[in-house]
N, C-alpha and C positions, 0 to 999 in steps of 0.2 A: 825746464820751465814748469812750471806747477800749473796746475788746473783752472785756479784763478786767472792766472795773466793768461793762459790762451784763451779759455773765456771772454774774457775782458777784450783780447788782440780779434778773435772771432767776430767778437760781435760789432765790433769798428768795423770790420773789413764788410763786414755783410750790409753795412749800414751805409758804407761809401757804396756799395754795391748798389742797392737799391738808387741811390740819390747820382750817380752815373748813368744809371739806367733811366732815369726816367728825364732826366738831360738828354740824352739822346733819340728817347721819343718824342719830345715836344722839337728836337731841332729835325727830325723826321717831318712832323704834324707838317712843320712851319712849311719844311720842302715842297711836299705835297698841295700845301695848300699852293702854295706859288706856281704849279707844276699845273694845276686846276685854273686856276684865275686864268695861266696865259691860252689855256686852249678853250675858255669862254670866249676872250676876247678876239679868238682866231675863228672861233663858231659864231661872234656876232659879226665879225667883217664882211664872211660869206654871204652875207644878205645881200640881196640886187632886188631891187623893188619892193620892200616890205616881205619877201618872201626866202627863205634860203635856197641856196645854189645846191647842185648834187655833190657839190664836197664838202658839206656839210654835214653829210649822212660819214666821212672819213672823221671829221674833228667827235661825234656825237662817238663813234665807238671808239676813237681815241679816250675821250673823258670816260666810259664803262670800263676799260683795259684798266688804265690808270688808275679811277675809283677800286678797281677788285685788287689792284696790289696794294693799294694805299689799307686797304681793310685787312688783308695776310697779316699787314707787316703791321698794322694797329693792335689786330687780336693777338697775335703772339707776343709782342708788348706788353700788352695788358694783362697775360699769363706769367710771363715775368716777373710784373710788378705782381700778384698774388705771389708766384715762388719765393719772390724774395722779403713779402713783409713775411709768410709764413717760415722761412728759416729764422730768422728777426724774433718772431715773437717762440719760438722754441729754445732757442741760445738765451734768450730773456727767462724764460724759465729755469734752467740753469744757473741763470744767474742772481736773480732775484732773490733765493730763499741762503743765499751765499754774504748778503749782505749786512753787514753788524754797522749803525744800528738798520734795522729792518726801514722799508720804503713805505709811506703810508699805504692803505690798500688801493686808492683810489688812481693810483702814480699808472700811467700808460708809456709803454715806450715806443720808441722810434718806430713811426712806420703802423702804429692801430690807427685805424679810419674806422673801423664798425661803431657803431654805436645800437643799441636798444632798441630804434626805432628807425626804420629806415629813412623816415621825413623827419627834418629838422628845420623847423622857421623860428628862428628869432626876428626876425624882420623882413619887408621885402628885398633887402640886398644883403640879408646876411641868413643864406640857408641852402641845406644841404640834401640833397635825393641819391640816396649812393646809388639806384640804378644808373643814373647818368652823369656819376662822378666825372670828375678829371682826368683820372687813369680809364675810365672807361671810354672817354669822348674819344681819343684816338682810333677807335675802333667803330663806336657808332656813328661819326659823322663818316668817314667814307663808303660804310654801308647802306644809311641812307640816299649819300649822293649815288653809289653804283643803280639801287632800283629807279633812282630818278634818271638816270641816262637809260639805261634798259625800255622805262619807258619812254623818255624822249625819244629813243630806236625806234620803238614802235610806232607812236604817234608818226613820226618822219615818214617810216613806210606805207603806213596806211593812208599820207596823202598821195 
């Protein structure tokens, strides 16, 4: 096999790689999410008179347990997705200066998300904040929800 076609075969593979991988983190997100929902709805039952019951204080550290693995398994995710656009755009350098006739300079390949500026608004439904990207939401929405139950713990005990 010559340099070219593993190149070529490399960088397909890397490229299913990434687009597998991030399939599989949104069908994670989704779990979680569902995994969340049902022990809200098992934390709003325990209500008896407008007030929660003391197994309430069990569902409240169920959703923090939950939240903190839903965030493991977000962050490492989200480390992933970096591992693998940066393999991507390294095998793209290899390949790039390979190509007869050449690519315009402007040409991005599979898997670049940075841009220049980290805020992007073209409009109010078409714009982009890479701190709280797509690949990063996996990560940050169960971290937020962990300090949210952390403090509902709290609040709970201090009544």
């Amino acid at each position: 096999m010559d340099s070219d076609a593993f190149l070529k075969d490399d960088y397909q593979l890397k490229v299913r790689y990434l687009t597998d991988h991030m399939q599989r983190m949104w069908t994670r997100f989704n779990f979680f999410v569902t995994l969340q929902s049902g022990l809200v709805a098992g934390l709003i039952f325990t209500r008896d008179g407008g007030s929660f019951t003391s197994s309430a204080l069990y569902f409240l550290i169920a959703e923090a347990v939950l939240a903190c693995v839903w965030w493991i398994f977000g962050a490492q995710d989200r480390h992933l997705v970096a591992v693998y656009r940066n393999q991507i755009e390294k095998t793209w350098k290899l390949i790039a200066p390979r190509l007869d006739p050449q690519l315009p300079a402007d040409y991005e390949y599979v898997g670049r998300t940075s841009r220049p500026h980290p805020l992007v608004v073209d409009s109010p439904i078409d714009w982009r904040w890479e701190r709280i990207s797509t690949t990063r939401l996996p990560a940050l929405v169960p971290l937020g929800l962990l300090i949210f139950w952390l403090a509902m713990i709290g609040v709970y005990l201090a009544i």
